[in-house]
PAFIGU-641930 format. One record per residue (C-alpha): chain; x, y, z. Coordinates in steps of 0.001 Angstrom, whole numbers. Each point is the difference from the previous one (the first is absolute). Layout:
+-------+---------+---------+---------+
| chain |       X |       Y |       Z |
+-------+---------+---------+---------+
|     A |       X |       Y |       Z |
...
+-------+---------+---------+---------+
END
This chain:
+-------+---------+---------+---------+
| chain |       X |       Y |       Z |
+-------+---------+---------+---------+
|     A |  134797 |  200791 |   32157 |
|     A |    -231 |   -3442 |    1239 |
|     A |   -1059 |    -653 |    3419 |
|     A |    1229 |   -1629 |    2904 |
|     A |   -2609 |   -2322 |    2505 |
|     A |     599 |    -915 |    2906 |
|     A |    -562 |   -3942 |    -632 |
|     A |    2875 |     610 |   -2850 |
|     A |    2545 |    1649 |    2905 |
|     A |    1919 |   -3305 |     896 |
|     A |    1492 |     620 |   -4120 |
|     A |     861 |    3547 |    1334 |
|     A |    2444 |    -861 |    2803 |
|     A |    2593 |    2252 |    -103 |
|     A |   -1924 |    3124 |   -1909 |
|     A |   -1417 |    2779 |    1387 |
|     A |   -3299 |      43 |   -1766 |
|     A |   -3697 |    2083 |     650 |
|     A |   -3144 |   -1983 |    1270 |
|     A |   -3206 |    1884 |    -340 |
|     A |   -2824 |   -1134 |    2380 |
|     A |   -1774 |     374 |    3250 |
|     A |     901 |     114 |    4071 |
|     A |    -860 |   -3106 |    1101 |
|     A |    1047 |     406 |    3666 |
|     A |    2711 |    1610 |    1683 |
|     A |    2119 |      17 |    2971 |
|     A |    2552 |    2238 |    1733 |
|     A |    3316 |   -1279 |    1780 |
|     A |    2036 |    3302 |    1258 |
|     A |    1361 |    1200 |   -3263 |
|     A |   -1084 |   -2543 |   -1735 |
|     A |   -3269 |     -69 |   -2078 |
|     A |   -1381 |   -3422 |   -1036 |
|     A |   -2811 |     397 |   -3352 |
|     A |   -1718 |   -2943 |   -1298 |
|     A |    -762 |     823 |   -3335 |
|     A |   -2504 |   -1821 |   -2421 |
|     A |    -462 |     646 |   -4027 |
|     A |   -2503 |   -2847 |    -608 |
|     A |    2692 |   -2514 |    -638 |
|     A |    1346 |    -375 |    3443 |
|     A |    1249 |    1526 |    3371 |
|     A |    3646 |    1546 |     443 |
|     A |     860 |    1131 |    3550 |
|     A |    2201 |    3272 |    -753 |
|     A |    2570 |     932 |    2622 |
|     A |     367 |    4080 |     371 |
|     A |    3759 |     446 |    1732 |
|     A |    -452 |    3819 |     916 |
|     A |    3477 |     916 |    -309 |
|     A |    -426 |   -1029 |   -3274 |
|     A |   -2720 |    2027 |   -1602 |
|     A |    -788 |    3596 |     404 |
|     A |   -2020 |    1774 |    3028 |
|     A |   -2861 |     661 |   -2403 |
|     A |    -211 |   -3672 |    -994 |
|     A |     308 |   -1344 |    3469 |
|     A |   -2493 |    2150 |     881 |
|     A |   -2514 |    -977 |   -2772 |
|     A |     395 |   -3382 |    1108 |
|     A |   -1931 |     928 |    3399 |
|     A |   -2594 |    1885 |   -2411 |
|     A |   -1069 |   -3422 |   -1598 |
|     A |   -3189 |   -1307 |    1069 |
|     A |   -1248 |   -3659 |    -575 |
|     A |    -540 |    -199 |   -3864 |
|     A |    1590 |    3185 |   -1461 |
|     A |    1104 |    -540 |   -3009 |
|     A |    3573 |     467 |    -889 |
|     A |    3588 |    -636 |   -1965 |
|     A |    2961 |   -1492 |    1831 |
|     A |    3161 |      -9 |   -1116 |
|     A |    3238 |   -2230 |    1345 |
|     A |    2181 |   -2699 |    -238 |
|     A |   -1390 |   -3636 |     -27 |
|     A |    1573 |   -2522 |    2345 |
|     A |    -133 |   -2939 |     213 |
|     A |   -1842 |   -1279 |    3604 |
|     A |   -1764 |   -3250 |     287 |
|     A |   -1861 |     695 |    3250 |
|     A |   -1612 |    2630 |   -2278 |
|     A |   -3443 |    -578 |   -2454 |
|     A |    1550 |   -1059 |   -3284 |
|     A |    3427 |    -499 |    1571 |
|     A |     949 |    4074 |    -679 |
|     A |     -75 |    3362 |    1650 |
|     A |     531 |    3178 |   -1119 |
|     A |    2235 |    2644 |    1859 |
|     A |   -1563 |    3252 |    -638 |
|     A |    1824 |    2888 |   -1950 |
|     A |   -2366 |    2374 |    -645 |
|     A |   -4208 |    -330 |     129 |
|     A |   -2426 |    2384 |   -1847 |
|     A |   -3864 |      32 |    1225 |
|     A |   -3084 |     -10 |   -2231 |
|     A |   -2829 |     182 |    2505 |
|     A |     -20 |     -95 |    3310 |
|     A |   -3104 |   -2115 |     721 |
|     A |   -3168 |     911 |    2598 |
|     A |      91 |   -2285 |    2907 |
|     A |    -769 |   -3310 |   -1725 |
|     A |   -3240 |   -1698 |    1420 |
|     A |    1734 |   -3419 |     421 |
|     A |    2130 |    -618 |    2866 |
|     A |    2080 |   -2320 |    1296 |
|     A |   -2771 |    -809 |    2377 |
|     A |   -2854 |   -2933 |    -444 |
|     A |   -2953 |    1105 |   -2217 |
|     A |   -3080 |   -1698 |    -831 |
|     A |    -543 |   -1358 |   -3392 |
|     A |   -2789 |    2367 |    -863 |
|     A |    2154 |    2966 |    1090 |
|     A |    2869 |   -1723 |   -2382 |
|     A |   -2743 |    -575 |   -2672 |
|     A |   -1480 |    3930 |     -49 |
|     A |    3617 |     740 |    -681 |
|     A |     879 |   -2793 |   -2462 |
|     A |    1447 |    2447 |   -2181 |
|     A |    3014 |     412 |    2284 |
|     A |      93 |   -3339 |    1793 |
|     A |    1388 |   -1306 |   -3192 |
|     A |    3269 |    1610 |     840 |
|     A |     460 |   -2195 |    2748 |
|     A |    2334 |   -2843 |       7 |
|     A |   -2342 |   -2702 |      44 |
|     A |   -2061 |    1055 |   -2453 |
|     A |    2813 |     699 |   -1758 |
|     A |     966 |   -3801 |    -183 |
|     A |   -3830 |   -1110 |    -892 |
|     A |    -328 |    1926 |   -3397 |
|     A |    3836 |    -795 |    -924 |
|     A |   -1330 |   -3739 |     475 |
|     A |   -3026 |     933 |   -1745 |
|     A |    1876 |    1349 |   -2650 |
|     A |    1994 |   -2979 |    -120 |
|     A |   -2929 |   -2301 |    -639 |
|     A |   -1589 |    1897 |   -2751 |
|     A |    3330 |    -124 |   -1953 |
|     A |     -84 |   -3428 |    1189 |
|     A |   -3008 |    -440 |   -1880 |
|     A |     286 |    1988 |   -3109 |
|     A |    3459 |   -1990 |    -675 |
|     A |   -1450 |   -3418 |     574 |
|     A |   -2712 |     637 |   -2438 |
|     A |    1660 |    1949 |   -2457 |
|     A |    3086 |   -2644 |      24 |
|     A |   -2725 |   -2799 |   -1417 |
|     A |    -983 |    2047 |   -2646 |
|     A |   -3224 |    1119 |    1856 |
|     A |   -1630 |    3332 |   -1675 |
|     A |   -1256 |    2538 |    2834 |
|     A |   -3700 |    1026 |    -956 |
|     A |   -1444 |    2940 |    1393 |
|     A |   -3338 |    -518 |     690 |
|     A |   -2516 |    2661 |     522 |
|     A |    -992 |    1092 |    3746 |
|     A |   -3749 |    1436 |   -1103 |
|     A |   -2278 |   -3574 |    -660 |
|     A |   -3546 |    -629 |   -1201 |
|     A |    -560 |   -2470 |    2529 |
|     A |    1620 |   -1886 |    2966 |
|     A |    2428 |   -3062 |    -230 |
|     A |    -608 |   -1855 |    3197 |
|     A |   -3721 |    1546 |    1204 |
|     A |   -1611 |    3059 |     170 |
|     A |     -66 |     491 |    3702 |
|     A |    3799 |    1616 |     263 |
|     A |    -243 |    2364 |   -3112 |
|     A |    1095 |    3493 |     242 |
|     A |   -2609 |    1438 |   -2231 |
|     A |      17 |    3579 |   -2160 |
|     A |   -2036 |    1663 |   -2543 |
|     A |    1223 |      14 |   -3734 |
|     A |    -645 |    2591 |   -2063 |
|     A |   -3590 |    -991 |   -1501 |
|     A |    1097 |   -3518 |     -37 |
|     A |   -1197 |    -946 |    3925 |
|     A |    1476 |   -1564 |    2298 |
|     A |    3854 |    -807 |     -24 |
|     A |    2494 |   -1997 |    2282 |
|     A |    3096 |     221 |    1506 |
|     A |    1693 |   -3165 |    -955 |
|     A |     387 |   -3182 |    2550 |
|     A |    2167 |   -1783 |   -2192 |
|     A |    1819 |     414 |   -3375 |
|     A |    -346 |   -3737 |    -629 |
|     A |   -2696 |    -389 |   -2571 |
|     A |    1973 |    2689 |   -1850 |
|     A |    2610 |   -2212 |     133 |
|     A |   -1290 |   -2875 |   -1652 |
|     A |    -453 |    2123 |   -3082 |
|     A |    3938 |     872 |      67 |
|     A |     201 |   -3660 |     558 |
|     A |   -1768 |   -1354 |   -3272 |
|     A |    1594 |    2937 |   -1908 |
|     A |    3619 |    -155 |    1600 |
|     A |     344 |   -3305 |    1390 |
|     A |    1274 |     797 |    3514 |
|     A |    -860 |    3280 |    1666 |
|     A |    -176 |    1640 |    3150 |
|     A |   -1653 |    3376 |    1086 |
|     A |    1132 |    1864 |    3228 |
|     A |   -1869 |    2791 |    1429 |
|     A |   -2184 |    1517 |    2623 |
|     A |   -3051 |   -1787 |    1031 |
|     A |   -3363 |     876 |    2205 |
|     A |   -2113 |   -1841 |    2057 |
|     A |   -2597 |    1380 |    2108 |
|     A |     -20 |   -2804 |    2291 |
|     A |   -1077 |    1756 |    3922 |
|     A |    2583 |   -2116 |    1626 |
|     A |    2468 |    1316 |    2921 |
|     A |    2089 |   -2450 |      98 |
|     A |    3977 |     106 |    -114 |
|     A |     -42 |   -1424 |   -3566 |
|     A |   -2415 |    1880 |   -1831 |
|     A |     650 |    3291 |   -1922 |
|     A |   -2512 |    1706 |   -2175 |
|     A |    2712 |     718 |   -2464 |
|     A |    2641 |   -2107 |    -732 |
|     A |    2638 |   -1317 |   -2533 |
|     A |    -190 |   -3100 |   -1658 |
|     A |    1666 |   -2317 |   -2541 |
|     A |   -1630 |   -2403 |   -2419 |
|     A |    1752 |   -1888 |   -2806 |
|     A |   -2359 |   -1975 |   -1960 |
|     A |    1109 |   -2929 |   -2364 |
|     A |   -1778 |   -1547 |   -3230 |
|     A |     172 |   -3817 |    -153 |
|     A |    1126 |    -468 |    4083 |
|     A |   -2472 |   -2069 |    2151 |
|     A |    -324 |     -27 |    3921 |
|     A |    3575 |   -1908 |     240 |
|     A |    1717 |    2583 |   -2346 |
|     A |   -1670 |    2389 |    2094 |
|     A |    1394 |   -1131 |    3303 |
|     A |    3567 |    -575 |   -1756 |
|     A |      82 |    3886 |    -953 |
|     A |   -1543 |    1086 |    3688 |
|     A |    2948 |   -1912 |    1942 |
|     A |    2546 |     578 |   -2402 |
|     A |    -699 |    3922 |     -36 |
|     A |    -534 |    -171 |    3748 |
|     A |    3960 |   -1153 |     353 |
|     A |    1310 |    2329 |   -2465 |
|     A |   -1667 |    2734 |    2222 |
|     A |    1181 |    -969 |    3237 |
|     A |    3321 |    -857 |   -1374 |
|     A |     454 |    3050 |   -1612 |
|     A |    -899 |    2183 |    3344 |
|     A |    2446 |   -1899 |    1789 |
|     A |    2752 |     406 |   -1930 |
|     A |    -545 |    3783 |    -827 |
|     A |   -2157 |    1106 |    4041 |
|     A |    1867 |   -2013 |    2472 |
|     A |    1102 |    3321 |    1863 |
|     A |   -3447 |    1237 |     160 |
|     A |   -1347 |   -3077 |     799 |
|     A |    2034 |    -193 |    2967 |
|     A |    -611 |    3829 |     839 |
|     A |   -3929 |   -1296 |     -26 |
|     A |    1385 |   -2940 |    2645 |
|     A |   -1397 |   -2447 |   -2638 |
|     A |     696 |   -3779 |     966 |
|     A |     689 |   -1001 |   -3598 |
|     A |    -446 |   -3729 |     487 |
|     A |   -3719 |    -468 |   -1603 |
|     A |    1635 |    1994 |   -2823 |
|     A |    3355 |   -1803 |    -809 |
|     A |   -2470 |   -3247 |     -38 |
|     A |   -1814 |    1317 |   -3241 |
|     A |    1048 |   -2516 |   -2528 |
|     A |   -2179 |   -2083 |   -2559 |
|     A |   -1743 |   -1969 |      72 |
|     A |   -2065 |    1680 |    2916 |
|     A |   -2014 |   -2881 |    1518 |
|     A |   -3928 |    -389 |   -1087 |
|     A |   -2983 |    -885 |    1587 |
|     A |   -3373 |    -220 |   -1382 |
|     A |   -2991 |    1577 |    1178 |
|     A |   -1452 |   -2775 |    1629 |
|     A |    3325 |   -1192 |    1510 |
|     A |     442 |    3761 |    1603 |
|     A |   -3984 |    -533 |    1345 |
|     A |    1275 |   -3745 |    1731 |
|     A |    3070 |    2155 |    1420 |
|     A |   -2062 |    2686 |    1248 |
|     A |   -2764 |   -2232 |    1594 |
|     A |    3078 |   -1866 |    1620 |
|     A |    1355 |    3310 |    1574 |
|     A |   -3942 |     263 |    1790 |
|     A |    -711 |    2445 |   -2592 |
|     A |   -3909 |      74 |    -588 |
|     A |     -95 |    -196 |   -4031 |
|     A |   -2214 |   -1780 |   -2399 |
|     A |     796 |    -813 |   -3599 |
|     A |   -1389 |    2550 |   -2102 |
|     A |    1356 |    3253 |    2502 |
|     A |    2104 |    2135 |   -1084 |
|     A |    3298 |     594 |    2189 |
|     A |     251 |    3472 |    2449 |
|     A |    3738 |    1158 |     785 |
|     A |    -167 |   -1721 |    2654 |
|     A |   -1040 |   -3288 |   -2132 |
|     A |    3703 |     894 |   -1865 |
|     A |    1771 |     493 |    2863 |
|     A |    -859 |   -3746 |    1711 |
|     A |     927 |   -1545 |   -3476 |
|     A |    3197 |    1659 |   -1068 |
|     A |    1265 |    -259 |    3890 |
|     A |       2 |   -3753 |   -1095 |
|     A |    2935 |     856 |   -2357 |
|     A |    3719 |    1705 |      55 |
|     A |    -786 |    1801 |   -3665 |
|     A |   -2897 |    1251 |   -2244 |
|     A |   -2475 |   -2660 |    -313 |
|     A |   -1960 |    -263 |   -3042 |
|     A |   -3936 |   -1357 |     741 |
|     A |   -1622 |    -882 |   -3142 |
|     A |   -3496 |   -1338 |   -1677 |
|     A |   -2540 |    2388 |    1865 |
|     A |   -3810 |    -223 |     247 |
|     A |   -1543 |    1265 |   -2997 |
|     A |   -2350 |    2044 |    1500 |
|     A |    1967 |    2003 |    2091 |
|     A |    2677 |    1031 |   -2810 |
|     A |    -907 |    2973 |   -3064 |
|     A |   -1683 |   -1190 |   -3080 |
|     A |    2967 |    -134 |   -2288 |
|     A |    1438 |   -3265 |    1342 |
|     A |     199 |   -2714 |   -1576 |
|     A |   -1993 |   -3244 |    1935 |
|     A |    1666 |   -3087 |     593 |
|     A |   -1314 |   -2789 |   -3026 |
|     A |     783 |   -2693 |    2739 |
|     A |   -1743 |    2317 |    2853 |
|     A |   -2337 |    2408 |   -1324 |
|     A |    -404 |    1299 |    3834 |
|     A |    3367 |    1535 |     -42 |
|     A |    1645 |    2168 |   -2621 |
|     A |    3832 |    -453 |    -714 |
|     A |    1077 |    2946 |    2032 |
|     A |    2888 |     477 |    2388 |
|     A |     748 |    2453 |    2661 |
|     A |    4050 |     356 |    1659 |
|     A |    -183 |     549 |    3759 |
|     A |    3062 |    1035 |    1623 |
|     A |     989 |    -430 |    2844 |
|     A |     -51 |    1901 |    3615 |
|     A |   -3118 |     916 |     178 |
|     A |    -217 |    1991 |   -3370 |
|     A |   -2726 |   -2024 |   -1713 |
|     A |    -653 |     129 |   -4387 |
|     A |    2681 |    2165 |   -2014 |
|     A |    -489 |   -1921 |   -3413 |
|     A |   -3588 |    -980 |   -1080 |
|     A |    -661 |   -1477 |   -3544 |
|     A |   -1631 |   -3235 |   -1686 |
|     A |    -294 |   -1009 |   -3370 |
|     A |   -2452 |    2069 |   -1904 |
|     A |   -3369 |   -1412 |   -1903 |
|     A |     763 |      21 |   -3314 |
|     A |   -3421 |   -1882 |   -1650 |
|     A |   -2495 |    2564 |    -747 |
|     A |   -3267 |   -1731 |     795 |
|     A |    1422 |    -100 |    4146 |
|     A |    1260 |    2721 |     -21 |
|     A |   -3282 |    1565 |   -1124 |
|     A |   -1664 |   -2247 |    2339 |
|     A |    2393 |    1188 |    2784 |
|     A |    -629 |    3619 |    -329 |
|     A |   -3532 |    -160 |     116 |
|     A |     430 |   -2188 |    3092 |
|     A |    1654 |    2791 |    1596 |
|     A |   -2841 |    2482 |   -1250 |
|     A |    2681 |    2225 |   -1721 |
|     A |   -1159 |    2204 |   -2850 |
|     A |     858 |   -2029 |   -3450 |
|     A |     -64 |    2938 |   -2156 |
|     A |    3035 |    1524 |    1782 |
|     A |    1844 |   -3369 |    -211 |
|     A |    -272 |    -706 |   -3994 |
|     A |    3410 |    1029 |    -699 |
|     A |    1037 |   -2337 |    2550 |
|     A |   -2102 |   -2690 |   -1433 |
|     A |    1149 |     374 |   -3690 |
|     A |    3611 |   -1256 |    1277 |
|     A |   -1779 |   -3194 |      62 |
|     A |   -1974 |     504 |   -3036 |
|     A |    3324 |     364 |   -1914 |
|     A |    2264 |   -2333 |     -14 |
|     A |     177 |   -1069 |    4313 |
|     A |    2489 |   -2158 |    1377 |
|     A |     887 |    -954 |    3446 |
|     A |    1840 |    2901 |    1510 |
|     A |     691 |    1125 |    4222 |
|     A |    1576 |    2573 |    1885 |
|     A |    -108 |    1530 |    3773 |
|     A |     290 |    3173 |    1654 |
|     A |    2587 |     734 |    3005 |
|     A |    -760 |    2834 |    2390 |
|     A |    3163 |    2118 |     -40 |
|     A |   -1275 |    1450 |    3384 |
|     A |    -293 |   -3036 |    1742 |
|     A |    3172 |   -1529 |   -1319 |
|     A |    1890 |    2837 |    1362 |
|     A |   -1857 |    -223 |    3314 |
|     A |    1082 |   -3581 |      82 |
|     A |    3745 |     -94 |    -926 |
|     A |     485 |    3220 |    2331 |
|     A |   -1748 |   -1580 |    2718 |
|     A |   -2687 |    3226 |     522 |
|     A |   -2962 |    -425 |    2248 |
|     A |   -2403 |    2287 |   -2108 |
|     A |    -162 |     298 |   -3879 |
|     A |     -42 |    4148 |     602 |
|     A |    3592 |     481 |       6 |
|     A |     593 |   -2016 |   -3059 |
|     A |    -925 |    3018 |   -2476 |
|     A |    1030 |    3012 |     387 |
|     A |   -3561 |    1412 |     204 |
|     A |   -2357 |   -2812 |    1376 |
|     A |   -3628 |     388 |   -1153 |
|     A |   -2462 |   -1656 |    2829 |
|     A |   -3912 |     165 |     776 |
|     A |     906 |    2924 |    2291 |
|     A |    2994 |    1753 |   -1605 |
|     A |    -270 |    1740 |   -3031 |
|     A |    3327 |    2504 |     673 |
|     A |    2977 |    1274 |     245 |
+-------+---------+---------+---------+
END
């Protein structure tokens, strides 16, 4: 039997139809019984007439407690003071479970109180809104890469050794084999897809144990990284800005009501269009020392670095060419500047720092050998890695967006925990 939703009612004017879902809130008017009902898909205020119903109906109506979970059934009107421009007047309405007193009131609670009981602050209507815009942006991303012929690679989450250092590894035992790690990155994973397929991108969960508090750090997160044989740093930048827009673009087409239920001033966002402007390295170092910023050439930028540059700008700004020796050992040094590598980072704006982070990867063997026992990393555990360069290299690039942080930005959130539905941090481990 097909089923009706509630964001499909406004096709259903006219019908009396059955909603199955939960008591939202409710109110009561003489003989008149106001539920707000949500399924998931929406909120329909349902109007109880008791001359219209029976006694034992009208009665269960004052049984219902905040959450029960129940089936409605009336005819859909057409209303557009109402949410989704319908409401339903009720015929008859069966119960499934009368819910205990639900924990979450109307009334102010703190965020640790909302984050012990994550599992049912999702149900609220703003959180509601941030993973339908999260949603949005990982479709967002899976059609912008799959419509250029990209080929997702799934990269493994259990490593030999650590992609950007050693000092943020989640580490395990394996087997008899030693020591194993959560991944930090799918990336060098993807630069095998890359020489085999041409253009790939791998999407999955990543770790860092990095002992940071701050309101953009999670220990697990999301993240995106296309990777593209034969691109260089310009390529790079090209894809970054012209993925960025098709992002945006496609969350304000599809998320404008939730973006307004999540009071988000949209005009950063409606100014996402490439080219994104681009600064080096040493250009965002003049800016910052002109803001009274104490910074030296060489540092690497804090979020609060990020935040003085990008306020400087009405979009993402891209800030490119980086000091070698503060960027990972797989990218590729300038020939013209062997201090800096040919990396780029996107900043966006308000205050929400790095979201994209990429460069052009070394692809001569002899530096990149020299580069990874620079960085003291174990060799052995990096030959596989190495033979892509023993076997036919050419120039190739990619980047990885945090999906986390994206979200946080376009919805305008002042911490990164309510961007997933169950946020991983230095002092949360549950629900």
């Amino acid at each position: 039997m097909s089923r009706i939703y509630i964001e499909d009612l406004h096709r259903h004017v006219g019908e009396e139809v059955t909603i199955r879902g939960w008591l939202y809130h409710k109110r009561s008017s003489g003989k008149i019984r106001f539920l707000v009902v949500r399924d998931g898909t929406g909120l329909l205020q349902c109007v109880m007439v008791k001359a219209n119903v029976t006694e034992e109906v009208f009665a269960l109506s004052d049984a219902l407690t905040q959450e029960s979970s129940l089936a409605v059934t009336g005819m859909v009107k057409k209303d557009d003071r109402a949410p989704g421009g319908v409401e339903m007047e009720i015929t008859s309405l069966s119960v499934i479970q009368i819910a205990k007193e639900y924990p979450i009131s109307p009334k102010e609670h703190g965020v640790d109180f909302l984050m012990d009981h994550r599992h049912l602050w999702l149900r609220s209507s703003r959180q509601h809104a941030i993973l339908r815009v999260r949603h949005q942006i990982i479709s967002a991303i899976r059609e912008f890469f799959d419509n250029r012929g990209f080929i997702l690679m799934d990269a493994p989450i259990f490593t030999p050794a650590a992609c950007e250092g050693t000092s943020t590894l989640f580490e395990t035992e394996y087997f008899d084999m030693g020591k194993a790690y959560l991944t930090q990155s799918g990336q060098l994973y993807g630069e095998a897809g890359a020489f085999a397929l041409g253009k790939t991108y791998v999407f999955g969960p990543t770790f860092r144990a990095e002992k940071s508090k701050t309101r953009r750090h999670l220990t697990e997160f999301w993240m995106v990284e296309p990777e593209v044989a034969f691109n260089d740093l310009k390529d790079n930048m090209e894809l970054a800005e012209d993925f960025l827009e098709h992002i945006v673009a496609s969350v304000l087409k599809h998320r404008m009501p939730e973006l307004k239920a999540l009071e988000r001033n949209t005009k950063f966002l409606e100014n996402v269009k490439a080219p994104l402007p681009k600064i080096s390295y040493t250009e965002a170092v003049d800016l910052l020392k002109a803001k009274g910023v104490n910074v030296a050439w060489g540092d690497d930028f804090g979020g609060a670095d990020e935040t003085v540059i990008s306020e400087n700008f009405d979009r993402p700004v891209i800030v490119h060419h980086y000091p070698t020796k503060i960027k990972a050992f797989y990218m590729k040094r300038d020939a013209e500047n062997p201090e800096t590598v040919l990396a780029m980072d996107v900043l966006a704006p308000e205050g929400y720092g790095e979201i994209i982070g990429g460069s052009q990867r070394e692809d001569d063997l002899d530096a990149l050998v020299q580069r990874i026992q620079e960085h003291q990393l174990p060799q052995s555990a990096f030959e596989w890695y190495i033979d892509l360069r023993r076997y036919g290299s050419v120039p190739h690039a990619g980047f990885g967006l945090g999906v986390e942080r994206t979200v946080a930005w376009i919805c305008g959130l002042d911490h990164v925990r309510e961007t997933i539905p169950f946020p991983r941090m230095i002092y949360r481990l549950t629900p």
